[in-house]
PDB file of N, CA, C and O in Angstrom:
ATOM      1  N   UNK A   1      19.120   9.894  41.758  1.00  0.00           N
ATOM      2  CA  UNK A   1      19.363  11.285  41.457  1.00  0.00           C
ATOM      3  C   UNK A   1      18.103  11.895  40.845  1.00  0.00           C
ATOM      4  O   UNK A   1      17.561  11.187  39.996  1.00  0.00           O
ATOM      5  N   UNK A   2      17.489  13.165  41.134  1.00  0.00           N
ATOM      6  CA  UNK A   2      16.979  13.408  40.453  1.00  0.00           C
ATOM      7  C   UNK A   2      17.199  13.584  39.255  1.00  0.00           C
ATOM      8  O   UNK A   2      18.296  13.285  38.782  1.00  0.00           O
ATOM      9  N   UNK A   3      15.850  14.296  38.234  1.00  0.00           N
ATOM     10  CA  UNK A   3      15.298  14.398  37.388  1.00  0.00           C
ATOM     11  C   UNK A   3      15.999  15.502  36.742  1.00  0.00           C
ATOM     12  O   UNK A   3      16.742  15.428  35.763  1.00  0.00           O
ATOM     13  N   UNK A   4      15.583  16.808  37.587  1.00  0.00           N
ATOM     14  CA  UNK A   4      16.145  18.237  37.469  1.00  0.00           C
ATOM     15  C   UNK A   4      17.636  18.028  36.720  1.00  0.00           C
ATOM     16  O   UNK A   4      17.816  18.592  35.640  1.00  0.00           O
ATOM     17  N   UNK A   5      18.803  17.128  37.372  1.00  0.00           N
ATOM     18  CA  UNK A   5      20.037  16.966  37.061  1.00  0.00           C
ATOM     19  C   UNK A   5      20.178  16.158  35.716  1.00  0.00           C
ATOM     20  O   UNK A   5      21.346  15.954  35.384  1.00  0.00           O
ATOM     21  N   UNK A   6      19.470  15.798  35.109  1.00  0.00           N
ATOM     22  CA  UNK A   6      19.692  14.756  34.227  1.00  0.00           C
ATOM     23  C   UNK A   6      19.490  16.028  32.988  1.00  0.00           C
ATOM     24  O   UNK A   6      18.933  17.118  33.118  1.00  0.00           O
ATOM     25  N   UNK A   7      20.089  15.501  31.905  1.00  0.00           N
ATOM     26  CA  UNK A   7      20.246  16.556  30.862  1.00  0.00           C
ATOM     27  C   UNK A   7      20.672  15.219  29.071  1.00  0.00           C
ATOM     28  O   UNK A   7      21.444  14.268  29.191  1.00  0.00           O
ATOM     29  N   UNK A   8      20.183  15.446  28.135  1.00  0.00           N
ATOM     30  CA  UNK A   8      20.202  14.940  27.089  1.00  0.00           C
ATOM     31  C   UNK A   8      21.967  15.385  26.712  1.00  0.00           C
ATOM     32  O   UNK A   8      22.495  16.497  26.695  1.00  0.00           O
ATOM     33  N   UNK A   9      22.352  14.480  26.532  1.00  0.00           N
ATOM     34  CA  UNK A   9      23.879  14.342  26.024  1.00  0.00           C
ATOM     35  C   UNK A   9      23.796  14.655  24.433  1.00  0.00           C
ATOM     36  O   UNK A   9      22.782  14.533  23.747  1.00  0.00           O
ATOM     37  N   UNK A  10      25.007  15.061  24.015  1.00  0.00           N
ATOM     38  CA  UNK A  10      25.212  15.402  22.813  1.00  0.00           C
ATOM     39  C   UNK A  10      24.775  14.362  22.067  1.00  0.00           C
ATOM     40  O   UNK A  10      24.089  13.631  22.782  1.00  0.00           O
ATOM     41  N   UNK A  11      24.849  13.990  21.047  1.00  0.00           N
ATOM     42  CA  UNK A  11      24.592  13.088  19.982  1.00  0.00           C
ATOM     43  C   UNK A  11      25.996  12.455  19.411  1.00  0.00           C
ATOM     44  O   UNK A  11      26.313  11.362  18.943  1.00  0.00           O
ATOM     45  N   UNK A  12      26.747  13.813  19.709  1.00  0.00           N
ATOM     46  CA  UNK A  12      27.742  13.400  18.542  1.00  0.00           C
ATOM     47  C   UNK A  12      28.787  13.255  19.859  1.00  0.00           C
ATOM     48  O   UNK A  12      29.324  14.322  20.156  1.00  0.00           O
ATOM     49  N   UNK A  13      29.060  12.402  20.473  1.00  0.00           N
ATOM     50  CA  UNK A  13      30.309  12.282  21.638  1.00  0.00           C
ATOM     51  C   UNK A  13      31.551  12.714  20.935  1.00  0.00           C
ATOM     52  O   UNK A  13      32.117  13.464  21.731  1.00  0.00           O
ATOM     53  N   UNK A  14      32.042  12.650  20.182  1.00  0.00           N
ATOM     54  CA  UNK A  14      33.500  13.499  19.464  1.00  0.00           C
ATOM     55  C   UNK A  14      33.466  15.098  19.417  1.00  0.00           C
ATOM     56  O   UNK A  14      34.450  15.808  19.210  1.00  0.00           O
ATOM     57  N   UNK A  15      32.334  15.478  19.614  1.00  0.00           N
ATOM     58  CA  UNK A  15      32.846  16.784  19.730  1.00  0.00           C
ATOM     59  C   UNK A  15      33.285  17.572  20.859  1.00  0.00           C
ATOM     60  O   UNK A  15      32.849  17.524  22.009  1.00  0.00           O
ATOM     61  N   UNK A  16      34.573  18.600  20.202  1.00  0.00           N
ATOM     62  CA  UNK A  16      35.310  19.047  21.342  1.00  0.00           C
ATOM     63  C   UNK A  16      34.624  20.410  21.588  1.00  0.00           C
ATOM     64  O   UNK A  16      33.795  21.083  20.977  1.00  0.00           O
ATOM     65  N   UNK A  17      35.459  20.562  22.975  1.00  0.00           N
ATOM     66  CA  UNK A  17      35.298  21.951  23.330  1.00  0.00           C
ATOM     67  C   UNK A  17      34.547  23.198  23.048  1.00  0.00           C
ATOM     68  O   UNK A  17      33.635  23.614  23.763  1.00  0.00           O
ATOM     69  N   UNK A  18      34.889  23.656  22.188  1.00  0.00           N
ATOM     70  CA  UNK A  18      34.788  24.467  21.171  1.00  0.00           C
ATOM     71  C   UNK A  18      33.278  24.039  20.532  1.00  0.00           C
ATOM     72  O   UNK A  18      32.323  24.689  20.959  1.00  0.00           O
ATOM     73  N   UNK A  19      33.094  23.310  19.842  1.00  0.00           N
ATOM     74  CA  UNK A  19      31.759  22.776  19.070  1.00  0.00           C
ATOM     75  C   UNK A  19      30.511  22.490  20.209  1.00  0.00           C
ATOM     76  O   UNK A  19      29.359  22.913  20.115  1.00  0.00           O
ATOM     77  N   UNK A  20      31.137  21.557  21.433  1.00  0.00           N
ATOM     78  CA  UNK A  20      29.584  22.250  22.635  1.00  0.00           C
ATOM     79  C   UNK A  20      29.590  23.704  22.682  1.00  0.00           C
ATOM     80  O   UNK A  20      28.477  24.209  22.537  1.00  0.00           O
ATOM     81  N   UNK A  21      30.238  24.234  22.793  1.00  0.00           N
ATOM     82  CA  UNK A  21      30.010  25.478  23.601  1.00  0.00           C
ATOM     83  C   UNK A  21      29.309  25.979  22.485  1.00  0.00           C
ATOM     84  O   UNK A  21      28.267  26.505  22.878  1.00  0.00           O
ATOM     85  N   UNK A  22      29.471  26.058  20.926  1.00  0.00           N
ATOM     86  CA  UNK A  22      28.748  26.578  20.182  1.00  0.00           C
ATOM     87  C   UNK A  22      27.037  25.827  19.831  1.00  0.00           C
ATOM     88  O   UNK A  22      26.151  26.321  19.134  1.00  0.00           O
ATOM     89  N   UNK A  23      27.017  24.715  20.471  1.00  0.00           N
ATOM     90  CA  UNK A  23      25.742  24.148  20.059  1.00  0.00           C
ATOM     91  C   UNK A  23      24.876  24.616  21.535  1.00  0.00           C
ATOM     92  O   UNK A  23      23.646  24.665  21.507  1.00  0.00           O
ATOM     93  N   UNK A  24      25.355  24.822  22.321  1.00  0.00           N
ATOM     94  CA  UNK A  24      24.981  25.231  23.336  1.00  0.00           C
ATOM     95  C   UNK A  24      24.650  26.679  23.648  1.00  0.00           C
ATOM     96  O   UNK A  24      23.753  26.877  24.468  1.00  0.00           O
ATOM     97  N   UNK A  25      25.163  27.544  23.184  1.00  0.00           N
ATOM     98  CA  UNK A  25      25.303  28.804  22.786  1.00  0.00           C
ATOM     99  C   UNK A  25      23.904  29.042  21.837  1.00  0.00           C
ATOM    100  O   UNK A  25      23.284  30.095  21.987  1.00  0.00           O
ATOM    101  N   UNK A  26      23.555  28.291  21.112  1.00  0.00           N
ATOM    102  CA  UNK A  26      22.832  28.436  19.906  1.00  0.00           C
ATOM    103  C   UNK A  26      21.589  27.913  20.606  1.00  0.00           C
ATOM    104  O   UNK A  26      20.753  28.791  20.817  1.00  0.00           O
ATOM    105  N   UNK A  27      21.188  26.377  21.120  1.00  0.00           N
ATOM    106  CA  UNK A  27      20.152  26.696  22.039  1.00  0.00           C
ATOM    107  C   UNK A  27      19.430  27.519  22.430  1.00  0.00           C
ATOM    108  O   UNK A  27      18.344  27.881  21.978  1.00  0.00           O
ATOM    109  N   UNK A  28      20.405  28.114  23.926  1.00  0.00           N
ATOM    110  CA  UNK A  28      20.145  29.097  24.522  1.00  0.00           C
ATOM    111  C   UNK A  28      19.490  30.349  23.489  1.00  0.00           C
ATOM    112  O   UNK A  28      18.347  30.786  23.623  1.00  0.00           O
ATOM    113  N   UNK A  29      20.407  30.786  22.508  1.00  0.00           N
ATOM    114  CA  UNK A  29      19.645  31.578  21.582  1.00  0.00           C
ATOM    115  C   UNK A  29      18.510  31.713  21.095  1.00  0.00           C
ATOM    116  O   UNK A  29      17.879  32.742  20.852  1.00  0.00           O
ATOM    117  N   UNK A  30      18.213  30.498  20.931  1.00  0.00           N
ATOM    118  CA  UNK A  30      16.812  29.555  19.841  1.00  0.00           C
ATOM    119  C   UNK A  30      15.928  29.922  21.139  1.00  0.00           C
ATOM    120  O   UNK A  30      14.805  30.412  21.019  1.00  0.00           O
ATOM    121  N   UNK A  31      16.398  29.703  22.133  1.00  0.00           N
ATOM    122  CA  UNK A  31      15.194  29.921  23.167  1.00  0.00           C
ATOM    123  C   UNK A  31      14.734  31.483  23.762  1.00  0.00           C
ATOM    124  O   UNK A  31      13.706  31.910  24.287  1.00  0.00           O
ATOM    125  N   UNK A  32      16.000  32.065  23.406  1.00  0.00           N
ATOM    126  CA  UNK A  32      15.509  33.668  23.858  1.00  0.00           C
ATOM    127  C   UNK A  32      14.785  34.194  23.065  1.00  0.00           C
ATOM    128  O   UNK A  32      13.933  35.011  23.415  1.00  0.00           O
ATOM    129  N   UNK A  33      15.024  33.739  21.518  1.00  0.00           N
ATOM    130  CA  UNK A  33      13.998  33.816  20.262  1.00  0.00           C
ATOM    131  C   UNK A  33      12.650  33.362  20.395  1.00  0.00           C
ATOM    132  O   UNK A  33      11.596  33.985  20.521  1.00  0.00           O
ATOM    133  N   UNK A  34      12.849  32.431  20.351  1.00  0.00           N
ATOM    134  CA  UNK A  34      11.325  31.636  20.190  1.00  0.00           C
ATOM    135  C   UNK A  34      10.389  31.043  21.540  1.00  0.00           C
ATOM    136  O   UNK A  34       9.556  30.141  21.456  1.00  0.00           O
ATOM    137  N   UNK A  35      10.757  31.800  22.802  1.00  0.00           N
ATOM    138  CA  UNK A  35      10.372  31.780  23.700  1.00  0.00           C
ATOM    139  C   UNK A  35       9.828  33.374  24.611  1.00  0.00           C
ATOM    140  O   UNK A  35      10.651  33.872  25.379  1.00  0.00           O
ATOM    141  N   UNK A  36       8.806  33.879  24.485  1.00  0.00           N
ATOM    142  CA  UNK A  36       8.032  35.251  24.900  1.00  0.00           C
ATOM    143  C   UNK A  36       8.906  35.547  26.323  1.00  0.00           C
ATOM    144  O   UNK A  36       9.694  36.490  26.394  1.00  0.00           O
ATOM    145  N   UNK A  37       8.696  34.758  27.272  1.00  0.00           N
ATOM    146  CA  UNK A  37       9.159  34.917  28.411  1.00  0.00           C
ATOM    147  C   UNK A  37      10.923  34.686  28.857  1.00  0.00           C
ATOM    148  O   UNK A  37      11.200  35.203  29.940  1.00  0.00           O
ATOM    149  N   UNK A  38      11.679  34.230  28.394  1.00  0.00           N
ATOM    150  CA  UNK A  38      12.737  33.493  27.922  1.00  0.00           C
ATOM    151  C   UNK A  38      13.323  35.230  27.658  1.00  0.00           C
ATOM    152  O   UNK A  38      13.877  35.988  28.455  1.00  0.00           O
ATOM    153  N   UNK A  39      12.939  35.433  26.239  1.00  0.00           N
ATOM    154  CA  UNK A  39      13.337  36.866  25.308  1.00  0.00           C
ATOM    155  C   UNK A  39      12.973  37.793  26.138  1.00  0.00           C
ATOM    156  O   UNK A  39      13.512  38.863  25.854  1.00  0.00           O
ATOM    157  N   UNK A  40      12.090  37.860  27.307  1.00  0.00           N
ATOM    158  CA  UNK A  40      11.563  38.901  27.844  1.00  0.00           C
ATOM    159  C   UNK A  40      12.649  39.427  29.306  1.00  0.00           C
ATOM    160  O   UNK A  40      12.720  40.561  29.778  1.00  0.00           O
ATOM    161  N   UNK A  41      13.319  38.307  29.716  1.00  0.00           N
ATOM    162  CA  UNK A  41      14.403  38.269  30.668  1.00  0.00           C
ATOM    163  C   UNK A  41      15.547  38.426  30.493  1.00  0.00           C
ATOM    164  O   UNK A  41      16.172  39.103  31.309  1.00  0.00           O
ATOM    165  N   UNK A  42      16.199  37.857  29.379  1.00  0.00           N
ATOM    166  CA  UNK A  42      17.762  37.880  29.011  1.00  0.00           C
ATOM    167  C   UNK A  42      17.670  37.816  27.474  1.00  0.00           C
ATOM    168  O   UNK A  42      18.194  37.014  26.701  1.00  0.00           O
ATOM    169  N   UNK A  43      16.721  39.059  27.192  1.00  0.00           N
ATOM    170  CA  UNK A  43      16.964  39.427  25.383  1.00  0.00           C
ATOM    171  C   UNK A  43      17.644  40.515  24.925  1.00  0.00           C
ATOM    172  O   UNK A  43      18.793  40.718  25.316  1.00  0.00           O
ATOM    173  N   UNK A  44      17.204  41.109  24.298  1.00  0.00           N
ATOM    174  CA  UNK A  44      17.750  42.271  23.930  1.00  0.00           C
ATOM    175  C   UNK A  44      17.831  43.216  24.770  1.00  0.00           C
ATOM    176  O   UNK A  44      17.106  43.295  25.761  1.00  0.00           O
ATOM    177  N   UNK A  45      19.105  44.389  24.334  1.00  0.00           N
ATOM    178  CA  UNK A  45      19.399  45.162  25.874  1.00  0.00           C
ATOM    179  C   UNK A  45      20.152  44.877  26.949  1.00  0.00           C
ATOM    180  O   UNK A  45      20.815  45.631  27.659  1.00  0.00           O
ATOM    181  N   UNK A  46      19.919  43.250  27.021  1.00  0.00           N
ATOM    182  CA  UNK A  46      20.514  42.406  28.049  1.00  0.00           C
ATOM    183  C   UNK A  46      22.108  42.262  28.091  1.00  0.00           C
ATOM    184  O   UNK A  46      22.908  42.044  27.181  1.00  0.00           O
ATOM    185  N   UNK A  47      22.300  42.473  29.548  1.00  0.00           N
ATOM    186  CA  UNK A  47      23.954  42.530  29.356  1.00  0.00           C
ATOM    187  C   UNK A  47      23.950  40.627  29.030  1.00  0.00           C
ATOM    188  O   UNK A  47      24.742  40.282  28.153  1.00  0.00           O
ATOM    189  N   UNK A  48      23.391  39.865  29.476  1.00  0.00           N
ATOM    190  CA  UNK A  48      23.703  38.096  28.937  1.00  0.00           C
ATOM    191  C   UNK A  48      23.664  38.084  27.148  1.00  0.00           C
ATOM    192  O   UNK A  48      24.498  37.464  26.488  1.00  0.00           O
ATOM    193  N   UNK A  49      22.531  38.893  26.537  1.00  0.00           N
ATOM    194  CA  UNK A  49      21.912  38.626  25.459  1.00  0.00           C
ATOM    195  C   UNK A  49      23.342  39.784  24.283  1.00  0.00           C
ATOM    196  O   UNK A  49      23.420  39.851  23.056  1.00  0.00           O
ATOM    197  N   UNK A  50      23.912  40.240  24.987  1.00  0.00           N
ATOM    198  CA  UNK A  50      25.032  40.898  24.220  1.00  0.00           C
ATOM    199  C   UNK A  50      26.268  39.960  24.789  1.00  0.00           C
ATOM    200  O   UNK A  50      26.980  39.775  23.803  1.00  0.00           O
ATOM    201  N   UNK A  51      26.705  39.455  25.637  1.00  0.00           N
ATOM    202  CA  UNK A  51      27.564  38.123  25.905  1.00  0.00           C
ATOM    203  C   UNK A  51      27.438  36.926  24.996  1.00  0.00           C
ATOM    204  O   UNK A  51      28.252  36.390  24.244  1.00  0.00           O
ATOM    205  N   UNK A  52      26.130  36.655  25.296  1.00  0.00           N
ATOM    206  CA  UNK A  52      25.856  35.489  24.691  1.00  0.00           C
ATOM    207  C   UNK A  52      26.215  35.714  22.360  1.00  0.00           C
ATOM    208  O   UNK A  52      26.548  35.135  21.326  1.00  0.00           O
ATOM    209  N   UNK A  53      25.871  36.722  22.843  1.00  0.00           N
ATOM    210  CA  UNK A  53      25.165  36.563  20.989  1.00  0.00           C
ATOM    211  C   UNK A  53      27.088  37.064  20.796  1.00  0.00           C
ATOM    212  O   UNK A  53      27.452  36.490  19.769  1.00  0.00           O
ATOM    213  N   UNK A  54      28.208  37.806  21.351  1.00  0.00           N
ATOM    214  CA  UNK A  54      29.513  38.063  21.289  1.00  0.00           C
ATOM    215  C   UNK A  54      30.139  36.252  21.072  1.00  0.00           C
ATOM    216  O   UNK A  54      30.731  35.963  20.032  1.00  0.00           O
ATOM    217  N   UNK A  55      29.973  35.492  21.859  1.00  0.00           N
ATOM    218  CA  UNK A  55      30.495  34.403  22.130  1.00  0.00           C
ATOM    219  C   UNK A  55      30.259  33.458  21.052  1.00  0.00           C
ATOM    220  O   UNK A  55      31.089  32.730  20.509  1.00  0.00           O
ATOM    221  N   UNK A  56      28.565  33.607  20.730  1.00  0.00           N
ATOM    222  CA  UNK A  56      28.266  32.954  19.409  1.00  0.00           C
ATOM    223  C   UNK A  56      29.334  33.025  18.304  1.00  0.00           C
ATOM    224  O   UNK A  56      30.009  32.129  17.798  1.00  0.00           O
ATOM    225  N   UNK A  57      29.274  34.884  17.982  1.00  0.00           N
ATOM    226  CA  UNK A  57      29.332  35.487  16.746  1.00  0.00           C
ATOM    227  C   UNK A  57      31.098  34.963  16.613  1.00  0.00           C
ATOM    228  O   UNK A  57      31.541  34.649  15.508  1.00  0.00           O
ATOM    229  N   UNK A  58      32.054  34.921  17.964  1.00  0.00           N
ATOM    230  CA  UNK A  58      33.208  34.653  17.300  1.00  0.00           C
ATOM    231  C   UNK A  58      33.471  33.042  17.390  1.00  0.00           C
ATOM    232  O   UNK A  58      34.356  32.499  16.729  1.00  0.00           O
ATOM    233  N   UNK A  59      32.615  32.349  18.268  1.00  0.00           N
ATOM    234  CA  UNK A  59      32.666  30.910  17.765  1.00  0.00           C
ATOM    235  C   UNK A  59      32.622  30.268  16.397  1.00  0.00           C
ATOM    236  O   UNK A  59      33.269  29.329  15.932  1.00  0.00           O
ATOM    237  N   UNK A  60      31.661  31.050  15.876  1.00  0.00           N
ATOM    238  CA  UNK A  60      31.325  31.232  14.722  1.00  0.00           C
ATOM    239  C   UNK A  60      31.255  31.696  13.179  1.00  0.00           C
ATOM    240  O   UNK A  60      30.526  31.637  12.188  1.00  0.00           O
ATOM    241  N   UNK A  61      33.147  32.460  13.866  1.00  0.00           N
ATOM    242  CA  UNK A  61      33.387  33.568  13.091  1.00  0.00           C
ATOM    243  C   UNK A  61      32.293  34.135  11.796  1.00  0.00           C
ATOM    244  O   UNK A  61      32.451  34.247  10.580  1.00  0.00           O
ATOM    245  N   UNK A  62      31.256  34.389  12.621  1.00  0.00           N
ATOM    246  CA  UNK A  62      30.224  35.743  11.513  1.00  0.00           C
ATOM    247  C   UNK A  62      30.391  36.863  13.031  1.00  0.00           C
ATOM    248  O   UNK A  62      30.871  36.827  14.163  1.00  0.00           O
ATOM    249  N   UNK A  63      29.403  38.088  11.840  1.00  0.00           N
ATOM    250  CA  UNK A  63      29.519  39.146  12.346  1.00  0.00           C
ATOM    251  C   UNK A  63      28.457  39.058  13.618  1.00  0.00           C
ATOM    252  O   UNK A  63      27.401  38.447  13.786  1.00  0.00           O
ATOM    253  N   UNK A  64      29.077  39.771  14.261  1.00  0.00           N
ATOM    254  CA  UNK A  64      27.880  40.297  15.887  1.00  0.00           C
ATOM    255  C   UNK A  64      26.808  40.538  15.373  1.00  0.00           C
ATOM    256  O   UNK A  64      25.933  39.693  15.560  1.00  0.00           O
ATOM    257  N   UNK A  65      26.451  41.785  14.523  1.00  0.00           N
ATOM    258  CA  UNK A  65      25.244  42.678  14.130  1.00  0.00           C
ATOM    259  C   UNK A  65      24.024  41.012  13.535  1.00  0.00           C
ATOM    260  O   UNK A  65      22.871  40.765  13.892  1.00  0.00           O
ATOM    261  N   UNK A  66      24.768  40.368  12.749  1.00  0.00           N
ATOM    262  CA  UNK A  66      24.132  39.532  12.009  1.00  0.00           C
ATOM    263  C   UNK A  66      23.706  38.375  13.183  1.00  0.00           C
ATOM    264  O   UNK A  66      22.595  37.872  13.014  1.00  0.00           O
ATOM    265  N   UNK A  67      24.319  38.012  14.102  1.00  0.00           N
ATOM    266  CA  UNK A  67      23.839  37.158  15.449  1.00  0.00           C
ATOM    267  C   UNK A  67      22.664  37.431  16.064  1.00  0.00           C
ATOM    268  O   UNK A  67      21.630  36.810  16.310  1.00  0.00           O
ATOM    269  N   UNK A  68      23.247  38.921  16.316  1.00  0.00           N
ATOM    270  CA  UNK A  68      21.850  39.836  16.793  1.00  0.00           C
ATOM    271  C   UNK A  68      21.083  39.963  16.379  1.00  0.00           C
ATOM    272  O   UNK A  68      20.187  40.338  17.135  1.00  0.00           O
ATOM    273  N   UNK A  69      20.678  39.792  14.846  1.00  0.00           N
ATOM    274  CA  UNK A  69      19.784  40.227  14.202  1.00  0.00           C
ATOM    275  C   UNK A  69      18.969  38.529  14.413  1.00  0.00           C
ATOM    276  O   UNK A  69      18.090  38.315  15.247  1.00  0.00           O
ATOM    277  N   UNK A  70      19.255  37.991  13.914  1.00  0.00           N
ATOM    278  CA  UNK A  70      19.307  36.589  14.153  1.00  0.00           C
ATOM    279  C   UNK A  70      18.284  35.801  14.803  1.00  0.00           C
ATOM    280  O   UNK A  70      17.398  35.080  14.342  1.00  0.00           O
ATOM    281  N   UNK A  71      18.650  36.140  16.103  1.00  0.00           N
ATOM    282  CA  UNK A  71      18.454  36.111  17.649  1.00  0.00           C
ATOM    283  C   UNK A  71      17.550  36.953  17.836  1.00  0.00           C
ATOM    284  O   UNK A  71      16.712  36.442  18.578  1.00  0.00           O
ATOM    285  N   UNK A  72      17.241  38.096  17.523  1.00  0.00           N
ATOM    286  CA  UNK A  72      16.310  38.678  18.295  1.00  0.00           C
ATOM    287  C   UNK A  72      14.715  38.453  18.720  1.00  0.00           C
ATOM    288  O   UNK A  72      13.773  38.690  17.965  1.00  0.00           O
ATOM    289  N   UNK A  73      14.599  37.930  20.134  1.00  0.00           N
ATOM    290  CA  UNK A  73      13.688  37.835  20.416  1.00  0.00           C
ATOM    291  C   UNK A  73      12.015  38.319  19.527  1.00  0.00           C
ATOM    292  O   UNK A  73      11.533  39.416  19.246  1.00  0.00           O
ATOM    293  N   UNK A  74      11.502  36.799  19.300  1.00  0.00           N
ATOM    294  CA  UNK A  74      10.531  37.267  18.471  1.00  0.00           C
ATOM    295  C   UNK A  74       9.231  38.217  18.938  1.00  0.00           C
ATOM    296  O   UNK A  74       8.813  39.228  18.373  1.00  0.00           O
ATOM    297  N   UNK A  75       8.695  37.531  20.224  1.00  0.00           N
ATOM    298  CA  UNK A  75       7.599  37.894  21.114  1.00  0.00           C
ATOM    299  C   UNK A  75       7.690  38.120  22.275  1.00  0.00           C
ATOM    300  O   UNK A  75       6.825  37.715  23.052  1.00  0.00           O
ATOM    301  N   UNK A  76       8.963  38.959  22.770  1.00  0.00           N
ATOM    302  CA  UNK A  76       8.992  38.893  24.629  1.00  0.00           C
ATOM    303  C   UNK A  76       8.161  39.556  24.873  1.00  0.00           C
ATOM    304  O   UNK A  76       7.980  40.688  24.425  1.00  0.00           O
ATOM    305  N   UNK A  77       7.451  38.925  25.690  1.00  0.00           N
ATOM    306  CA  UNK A  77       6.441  39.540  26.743  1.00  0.00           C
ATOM    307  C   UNK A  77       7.088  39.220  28.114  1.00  0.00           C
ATOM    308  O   UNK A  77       7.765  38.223  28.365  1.00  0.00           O
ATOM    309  N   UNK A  78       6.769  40.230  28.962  1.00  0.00           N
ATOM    310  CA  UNK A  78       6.432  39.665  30.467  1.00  0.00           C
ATOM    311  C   UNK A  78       5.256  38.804  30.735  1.00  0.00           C
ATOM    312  O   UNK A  78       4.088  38.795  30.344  1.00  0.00           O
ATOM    313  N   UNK A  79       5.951  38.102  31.514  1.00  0.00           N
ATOM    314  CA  UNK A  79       5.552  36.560  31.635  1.00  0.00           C
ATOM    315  C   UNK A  79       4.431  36.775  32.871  1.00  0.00           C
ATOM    316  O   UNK A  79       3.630  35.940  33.291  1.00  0.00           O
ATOM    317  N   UNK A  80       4.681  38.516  33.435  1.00  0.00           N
ATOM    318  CA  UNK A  80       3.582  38.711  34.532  1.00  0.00           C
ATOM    319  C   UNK A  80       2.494  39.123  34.292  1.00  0.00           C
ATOM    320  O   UNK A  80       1.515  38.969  35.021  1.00  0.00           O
ATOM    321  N   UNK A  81       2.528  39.953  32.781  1.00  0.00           N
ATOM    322  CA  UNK A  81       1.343  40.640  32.311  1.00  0.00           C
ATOM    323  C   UNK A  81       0.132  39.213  31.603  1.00  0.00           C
ATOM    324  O   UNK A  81      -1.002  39.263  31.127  1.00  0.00           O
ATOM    325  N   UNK A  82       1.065  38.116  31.852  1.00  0.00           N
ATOM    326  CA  UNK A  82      -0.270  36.877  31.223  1.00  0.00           C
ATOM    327  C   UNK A  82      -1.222  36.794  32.369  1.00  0.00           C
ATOM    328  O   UNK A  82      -2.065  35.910  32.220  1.00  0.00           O
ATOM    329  N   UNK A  83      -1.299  37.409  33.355  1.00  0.00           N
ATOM    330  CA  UNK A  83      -2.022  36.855  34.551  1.00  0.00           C
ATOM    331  C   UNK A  83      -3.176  37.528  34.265  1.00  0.00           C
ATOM    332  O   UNK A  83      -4.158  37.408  34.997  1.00  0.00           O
TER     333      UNK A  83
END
């Protein structure tokens, strides 16, 4: 099988449902943040980046505004203007 398909498994095998989807959720976040090009596609504005940060905020029961704030992409750039 390839490479592409292979993916790092949780750590903690007991967790349910609910607890991936939030560590997973949070990832994805960490990366729209701390990734220029990442934040520059599905950041702010973004109908994903208002899904995503909704899904967090009640996984999580905190507030939306505070997710968002959170989250917000530090440095999006377009990833075309590096050329």
């Amino acid at each position: 099988m390839s490479d592409l398909f292979k993916s790092t498994p949780m750590t903690d095998k007991n967790l349910d449902g609910a607890a991936q989807a939030t560590c997973a959720l949070r990832a994805v976040l960490e990366r729209i943040r701390d990734v220029p090009a990442v934040g520059w596609h599905i950041g702010l504005g973004t109908e994903t980046f208002g899904k995503l940060t909704e899904a967090y905020a009640t996984l999580t029961s905190q507030p939306v505004e505070g997710i968002r704030r959170a989250y917000l992409p530090l440095n999006a750039t377009n990833p075309r203007d590096d050329k």
